[in-house]
N, C-alpha and C positions, 0 to 999 in steps of 0.2 A: 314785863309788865311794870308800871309805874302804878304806886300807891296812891293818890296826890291825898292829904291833908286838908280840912276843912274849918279845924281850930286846934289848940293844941294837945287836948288829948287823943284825938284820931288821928293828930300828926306823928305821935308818940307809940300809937299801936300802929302806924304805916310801919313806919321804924324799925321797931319790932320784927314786923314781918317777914319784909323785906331783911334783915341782916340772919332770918332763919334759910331763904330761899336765894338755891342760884337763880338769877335768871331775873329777877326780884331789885325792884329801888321806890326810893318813896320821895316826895316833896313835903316840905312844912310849909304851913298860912293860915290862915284866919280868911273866910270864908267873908264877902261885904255882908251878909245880914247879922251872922253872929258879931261880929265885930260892933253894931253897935248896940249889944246887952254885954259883952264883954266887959265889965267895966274896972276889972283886973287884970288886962292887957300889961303884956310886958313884952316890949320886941327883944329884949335879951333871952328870954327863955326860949325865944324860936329860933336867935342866932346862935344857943346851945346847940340845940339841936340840930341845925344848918352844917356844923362842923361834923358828924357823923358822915363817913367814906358813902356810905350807901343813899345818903341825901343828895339829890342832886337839883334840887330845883327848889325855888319860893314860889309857894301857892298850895291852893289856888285864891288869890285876892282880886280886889280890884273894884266895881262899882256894880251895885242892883238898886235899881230906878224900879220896880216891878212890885218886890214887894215892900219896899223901902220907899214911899213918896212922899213922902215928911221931910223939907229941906233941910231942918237943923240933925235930923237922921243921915242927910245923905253927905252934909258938911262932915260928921263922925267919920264916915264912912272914908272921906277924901283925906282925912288926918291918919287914918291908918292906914291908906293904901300907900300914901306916900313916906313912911316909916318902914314899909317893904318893899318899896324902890330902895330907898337910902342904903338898906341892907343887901339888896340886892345888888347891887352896886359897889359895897365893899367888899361881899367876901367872892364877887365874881362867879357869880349862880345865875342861871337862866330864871326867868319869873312865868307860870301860869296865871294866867288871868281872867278872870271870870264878871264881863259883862252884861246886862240885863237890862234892856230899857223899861222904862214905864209903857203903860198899856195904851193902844190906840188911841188917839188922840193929841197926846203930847211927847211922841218918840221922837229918837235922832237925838236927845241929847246925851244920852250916856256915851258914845263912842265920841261925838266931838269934846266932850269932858275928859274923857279917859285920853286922847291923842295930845290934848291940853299939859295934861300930866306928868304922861311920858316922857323919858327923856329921848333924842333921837340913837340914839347910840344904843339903847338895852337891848339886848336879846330876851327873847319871849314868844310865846304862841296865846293865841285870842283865843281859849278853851268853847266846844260848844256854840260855835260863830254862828251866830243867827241876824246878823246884820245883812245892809244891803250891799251894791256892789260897787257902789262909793265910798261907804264905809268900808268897805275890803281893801279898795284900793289904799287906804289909809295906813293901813299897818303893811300892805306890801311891798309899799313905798320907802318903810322902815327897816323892810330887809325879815321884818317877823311873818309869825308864822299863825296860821289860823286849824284849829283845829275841828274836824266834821265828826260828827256819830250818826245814831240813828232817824234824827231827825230827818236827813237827807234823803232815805229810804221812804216816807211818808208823806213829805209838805213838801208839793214842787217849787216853792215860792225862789227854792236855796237854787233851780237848777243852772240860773244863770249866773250866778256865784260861781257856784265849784266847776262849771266850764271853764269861767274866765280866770280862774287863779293859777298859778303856774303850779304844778306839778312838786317843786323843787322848793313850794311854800307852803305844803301840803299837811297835816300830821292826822292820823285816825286816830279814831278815842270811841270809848263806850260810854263814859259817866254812868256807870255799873252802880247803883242796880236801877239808875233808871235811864229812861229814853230806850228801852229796846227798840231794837230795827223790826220793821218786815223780814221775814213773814211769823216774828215771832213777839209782837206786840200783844202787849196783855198776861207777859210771864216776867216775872222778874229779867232785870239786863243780867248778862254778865260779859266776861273778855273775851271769852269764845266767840260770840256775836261778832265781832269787829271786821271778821270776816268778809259780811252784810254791807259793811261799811264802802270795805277795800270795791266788792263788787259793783256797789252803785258807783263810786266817782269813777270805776273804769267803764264803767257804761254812757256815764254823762260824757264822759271824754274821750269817747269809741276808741279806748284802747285795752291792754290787757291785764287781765287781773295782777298777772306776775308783775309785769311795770309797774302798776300803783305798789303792791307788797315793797317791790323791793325799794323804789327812788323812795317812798314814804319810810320805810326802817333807815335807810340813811340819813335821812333827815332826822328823827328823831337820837341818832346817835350823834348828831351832829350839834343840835340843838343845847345835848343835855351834858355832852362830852361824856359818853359811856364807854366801858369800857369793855368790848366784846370778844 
């Protein structure tokens, strides 16, 4: 299980966590909405932290257009995310990333912002990918990685996404405690569920549950450099 990090004191109790359990890792970030009422931001105390063996990734960061639609907000928001590329990039850590568009009517631009961004070279996964499948092709073009929860389970909008993504670009996630999957919407998430996960993309990709578990745990070991 991965802890991920939302600011840094939840990055601090991942930390925590994860250095009491086997089996246990965490990421540090700042979250794009907390980021800009942060206004005591310091990227050293997250590259503190970044140095901790059981840390293995930045995030989750990146851009939200959704509840953020205030440009001089969403400008903050692009000065910190690109302060955790820069780190991300020096101490050679995978980056979670966490994009959000604005709400119907003026979507599509957070992902072509965010691909703007990025540099072509970083390794990372598009946490909670609710984009379309051009925007998909975007990051796996990149060689990155997108990750599904239980969203997939619910809103078929995703199914011709997680069809068309390769298997080998795959990562499952809960974003615990929320997004639970079918058929357990309406209770708190938790990792257990992830399950739910693995079942729907073998189902959209009529193969079997065990192929998804496994080529997708490679992936993540891959992604994050774990060590199992």
């Amino acid at each position: 299980m991965i802890c991920v990090g939302t600011d840094l004191e939840t990055s601090k109790q991942g930390v925590e966590l994860a250095q009491k359990h086997e089996g246990m890792w965490a990421t540090a970030g700042l979250h794009p909405n907390d980021a800009i009422y942060d206004l005591g931001f310091k990227i050293y105390e997250f590259e503190e932290l970044l140095k901790e063996p059981k840390v293995i990734g930045v995030g989750e960061v990146g851009l939200d257009y959704y509840r953020t639609p205030e440009e001089k907000d969403q400008k903050k928001q692009k000065e910190v995310f690109e302060q955790f590329i820069d780190l991300a990039q020096k101490i050679k850590k995978p980056i979670v990333l966490h994009f959000r568009d604005s709400p119907k009517g003026s979507s599509g631009r957070v992902h072509k912002d965010a691909l703007g961004i990025l540099p072509k070279d970083i390794a990372g996964v598009s946490h909670s990918f609710t984009g379309n499948l051009n925007e998909a092709k975007g990051y796996i073009n990149r060689g990155m990685y997108l990750g599904f929860n239980g969203i997939i389970t619910f809103a078929r909008q995703y199914d011709e996404v997680v069809k068309y993504v390769p298997l080998e670009n795959i990562l499952l996630e809960t974003d615990a405690p929320y997004l639970t999957p079918e058929p357990y919407r309406g209770q708190r998430n938790e990792p257990l569920y992830v399950k739910e996960v693995a079942k729907k993309v073998a189902e959209l990709k009529n193969i079997s549950v065990e192929e998804v578990v496994e080529q997708t745990t490679k992936n993540v070991i891959k992604l994050f450099n774990i060590n199992i």
